[in-house]
C-alpha positions, 0 to 999 in steps of 0.5 A, a space after each residue: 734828837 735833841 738839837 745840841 746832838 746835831 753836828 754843828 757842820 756837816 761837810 758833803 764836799 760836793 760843789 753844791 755844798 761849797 758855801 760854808 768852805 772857802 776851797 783853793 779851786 781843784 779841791 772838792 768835786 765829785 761828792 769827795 774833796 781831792 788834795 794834791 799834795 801842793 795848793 789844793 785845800 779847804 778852810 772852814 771859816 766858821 771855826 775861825 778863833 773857835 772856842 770848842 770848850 771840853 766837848 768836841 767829835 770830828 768823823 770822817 774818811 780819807 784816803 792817802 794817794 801814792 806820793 813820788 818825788 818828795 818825803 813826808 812826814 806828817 800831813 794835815 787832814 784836819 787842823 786849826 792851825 795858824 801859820 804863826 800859832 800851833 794847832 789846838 785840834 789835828 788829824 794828821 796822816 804820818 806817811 812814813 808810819 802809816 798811822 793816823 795821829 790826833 792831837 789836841 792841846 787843852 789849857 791843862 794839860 798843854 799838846 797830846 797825841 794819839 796814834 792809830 796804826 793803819 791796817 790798810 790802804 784804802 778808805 780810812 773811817 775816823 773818829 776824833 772825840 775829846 770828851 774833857 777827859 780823853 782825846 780818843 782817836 777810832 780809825 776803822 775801828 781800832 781805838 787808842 786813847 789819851 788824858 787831857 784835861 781843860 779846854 781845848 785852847 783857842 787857836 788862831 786859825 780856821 779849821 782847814 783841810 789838807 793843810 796846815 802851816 805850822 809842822 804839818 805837809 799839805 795832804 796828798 789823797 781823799 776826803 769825804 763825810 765830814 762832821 764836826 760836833 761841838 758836844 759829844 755824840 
């Protein structure tokens, strides 16, 4: 395989492999990274101030816990947002409709979305691929598919899990295998 197929950061979220991530303590354990809804996360320096070009896969899996005593909207699985700048790559979880959402914002064509109903409640597998052309977004194989075109724009902030500062809640569930690749797969 030829090396610009390899992923450019495998996350095993287990506290062996803790050294790429700079994790809020309560985090990762257990081979799974856990979220509480409140502080726990884990930021990725690595993709601080990333340019990420036309060419870009995240794949993962998350699960959503069950939420009492407060209303979310949209959670942050995966951002690069900046708390004072809007992510240019997201996955988030919309609580209230059950869907799992992509989002990217390229130099041409500014932010699009794209939403995948979820069908259930347990371990979700996603695909998040931006190929230049189209933000596609596989959730346990269901697809959906948006036109962008350009760059993905250089945000301000690292790739974070289970949180984002700017409109986006803290995530309330599971994480495990993620990938991140800098090139089609």
């Amino acid at each position: 395989m030829p090396d610009q197929l390899f992923p450019r950061c495998i996350i095993t979220l287990n506290k062996s492999g803790v050294q790429i991530l700079r994790n809020i303590p309560g985090a990762i354990g257990d081979g799974v990274a856990y979220f509480n809804g409140y502080y726990s996360s884990a930021i990725i320096p690595l993709f601080a101030n990333n340019d990420f070009g036309n060419k870009f896969v995240i794949t993962f899996r998350y699960q959503e816990t069950a939420v009492t005593g407060r209303t979310y909207k949209s959670e942050a699985l995966i951002s690069n947002v900046g708390c004072t700048s809007p992510s240019s790559v997201a996955v988030t979880f919309n609580r209230t409709a059950s869907e799992t959402v992509g989002k990217i914002r390229t130099s041409l064509n500014g932010t699009q979305t794209a939403a995948v109903k979820n069908n259930k409640v347990s371990w979700k597998q996603v695909q998040y691929t931006y190929n230049g052309e189209h933000l596609i977004v596989v959730v346990d194989g269901e697809v959906t598919h948006v036109q962008a075109a350009g760059d993905i724009e250089i945000a301000q902030g690292a790739i974070q899990l289970g949180v984002g500062c700017k409109g986006y809640d803290r995530f309330t569930g599971y994480m495990d295998e993620l990938y991140i690749y800098k090139c089609l797969v």
